[in-house]
N, C-alpha and C positions, 0 to 999 in steps of 0.2 A: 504493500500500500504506500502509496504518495505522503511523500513526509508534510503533515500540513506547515503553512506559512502562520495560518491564527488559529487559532484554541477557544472557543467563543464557550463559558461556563457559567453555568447557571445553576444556582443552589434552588433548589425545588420543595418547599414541607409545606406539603396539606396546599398547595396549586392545582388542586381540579378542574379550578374553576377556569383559571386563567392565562396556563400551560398550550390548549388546543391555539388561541390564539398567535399565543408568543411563539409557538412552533410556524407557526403557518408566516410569519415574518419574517421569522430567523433563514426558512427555507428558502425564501424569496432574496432574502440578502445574500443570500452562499451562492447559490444558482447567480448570480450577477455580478458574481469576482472573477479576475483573471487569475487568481490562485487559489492552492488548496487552500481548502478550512477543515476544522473538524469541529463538533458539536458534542461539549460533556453536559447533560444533563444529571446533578447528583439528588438523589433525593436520598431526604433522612428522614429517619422518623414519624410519616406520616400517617395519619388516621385514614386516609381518604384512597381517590385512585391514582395519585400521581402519578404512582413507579407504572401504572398497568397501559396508561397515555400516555405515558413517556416511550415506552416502548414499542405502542402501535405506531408509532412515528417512525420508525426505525428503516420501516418497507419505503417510506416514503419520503425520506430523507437518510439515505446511507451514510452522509458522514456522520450523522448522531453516535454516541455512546453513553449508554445508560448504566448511572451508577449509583447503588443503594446503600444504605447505612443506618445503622438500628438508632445510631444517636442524632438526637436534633441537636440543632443551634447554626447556624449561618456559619459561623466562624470554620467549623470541623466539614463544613461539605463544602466549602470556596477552598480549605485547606488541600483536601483530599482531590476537588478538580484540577489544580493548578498543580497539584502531582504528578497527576495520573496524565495530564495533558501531553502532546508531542509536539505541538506550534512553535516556533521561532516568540511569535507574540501571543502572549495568552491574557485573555481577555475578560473580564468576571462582569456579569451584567445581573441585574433585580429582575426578575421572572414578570413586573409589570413593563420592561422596557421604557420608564418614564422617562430616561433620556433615550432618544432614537436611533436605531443600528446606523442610521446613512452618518452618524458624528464618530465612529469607530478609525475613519481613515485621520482623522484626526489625533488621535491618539495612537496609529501607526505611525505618521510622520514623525513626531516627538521619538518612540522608539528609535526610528532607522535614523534621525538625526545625533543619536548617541545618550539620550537619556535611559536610563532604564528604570522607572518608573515612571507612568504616566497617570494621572489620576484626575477626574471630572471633577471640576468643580464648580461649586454655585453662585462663587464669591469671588473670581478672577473676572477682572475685566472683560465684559464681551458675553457674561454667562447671561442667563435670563432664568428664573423662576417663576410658573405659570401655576394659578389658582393655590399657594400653599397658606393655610390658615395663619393669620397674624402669630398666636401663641406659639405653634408648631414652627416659627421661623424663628423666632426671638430666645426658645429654649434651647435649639440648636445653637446659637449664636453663643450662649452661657455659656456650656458647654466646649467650646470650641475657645472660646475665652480661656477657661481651664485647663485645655487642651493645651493649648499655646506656651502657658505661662510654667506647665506642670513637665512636657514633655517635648512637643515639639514647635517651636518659635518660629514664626515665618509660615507656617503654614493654614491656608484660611479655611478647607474643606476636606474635611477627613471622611466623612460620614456620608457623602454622595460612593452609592454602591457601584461604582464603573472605575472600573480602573483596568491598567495594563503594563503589564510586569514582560522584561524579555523574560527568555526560559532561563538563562546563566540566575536573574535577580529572584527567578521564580525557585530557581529548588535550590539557592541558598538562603534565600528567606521563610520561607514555609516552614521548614522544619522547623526552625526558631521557636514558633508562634506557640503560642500556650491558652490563648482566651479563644474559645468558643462563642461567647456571647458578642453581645453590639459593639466591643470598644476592640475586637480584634483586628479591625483597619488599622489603628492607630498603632498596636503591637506591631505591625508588618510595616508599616511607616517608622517607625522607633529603629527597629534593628536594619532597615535601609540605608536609616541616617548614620549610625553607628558604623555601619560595615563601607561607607563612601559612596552610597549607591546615587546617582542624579537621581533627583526627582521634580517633576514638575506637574504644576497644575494645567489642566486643560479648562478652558471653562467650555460651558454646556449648554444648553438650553433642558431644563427638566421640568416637569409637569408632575405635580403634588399627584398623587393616588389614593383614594380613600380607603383601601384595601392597607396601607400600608399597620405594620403589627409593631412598630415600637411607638409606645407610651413615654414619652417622654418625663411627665408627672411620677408616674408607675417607676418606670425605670430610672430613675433621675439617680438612686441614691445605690445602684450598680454597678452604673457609666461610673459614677464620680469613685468607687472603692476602687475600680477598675483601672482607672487611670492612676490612682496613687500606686497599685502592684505595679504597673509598667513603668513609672517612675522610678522606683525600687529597684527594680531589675535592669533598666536601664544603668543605673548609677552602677549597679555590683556588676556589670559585666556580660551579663545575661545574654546578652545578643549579637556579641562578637561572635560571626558563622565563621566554622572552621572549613579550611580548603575541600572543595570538593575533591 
């Protein structure tokens, strides 16, 4: 098989609803490269039938590869795609697609210009945020405040789900990674920085989804413990990757 050029990964739990769609996009975007691609779909831990329409997709999109895992959390199925992937450029994207596959070449360019991190953001110059609720933008922004000040300085958007890693920054930083939950962006951000990796913001055009499952209220006082451990382990060393 065709070694692919992108890795296009998609962390899948409890997406019944809205997998049939994103498939039926994703397909349409590969079919309109001049180069390979390939397609990780990882589901974990789901109640529903993700893994069972992830898989009917399979006839209908042969680059797809479906992969399952008993454990939930975003963190450990973007970890385990970005493994398992074989792209040159590997690409992690929210199963809503709120920011759009045709801004992907954008975040190649950065790659093949010699960055190896590339990450969407909502707060560089040029981005655009469509329909996202006053609170919902402003506790992000806390957040990201904290971010900043706790871990990693300079940088304005952690927490937009689109990012792209070459394969060298992808399987020496993944291993690293330790949090499963919502602040494991910022862990893979952390040990980038540490380890000399470029990284740069893309900015994006993203569209708020009402589907989306972090609580920012709820979750407030996880993100923030979460960030004090990668603080921690940044300072002791934690993320210095050893040679592959």
């Amino acid at each position: 098989m065709e070694t692919p050029f992108l890795s296009i990964i998609i962390p899948a739990h409890n997406e019944a609803l809205r997998l049939p769609k994103t498939l039926e996009r994703v397909a349409e975007f590969v079919r309109a490269q001049s180069y390979p691609c390939e397609v990780l779909v990882v589901e974990n831990g789901s109640k529903d039938d993700t893994a069972a329409i992830a898989r009917a997709w399979m006839e209908r999109l042969p680059e797809l590869r479906v992969l399952s895992l008993e454990e939930a959390g975003k963190g450990i199925a973007v970890k385990t795609g970005m493994l398992s992937a074989r792209g040159a450029c590997r690409y992690m994207a929210d199963t809503d697609l709120s920011v759009p596959l045709e801004e992907i070449p954008r975040f190649l360019e950065a790659i093949q210009a010699g960055v190896q991190v590339a990450i969407g953001s909502r707060e560089a110059p040029g981005a655009k945020r469509i329909g996202e609720p006053f609170y919902r933008h402003w506790s992000g922004r806390v957040f990201n405040l904290l971010e900043r000040w706790w871990v990693l300085p300079g940088i304005q958007d952690t927490q937009c789900g689109f990012k792209c890693f070459s394969a060298e920054a992808a399987e020496a930083l993944f291993p690293l990674q330790t949090m499963n939950g919502w602040s494991f962006d910022v862990e893979v951000l952390a040990a980038a920085r540490e380890n000399g990796y470029r990284i740069q913001e893309v900015p994006v055009t993203w569209t708020y989804g009402a589907g989306s499952r972090i609580q920012p209220l709820r979750d407030a006082y996880a993100l923030v413990r979460e960030l004090w451990i990668i603080r921690g382990n940044a300072r002791r060393g934690a993320y210095r990757a050893r040679p592959l």
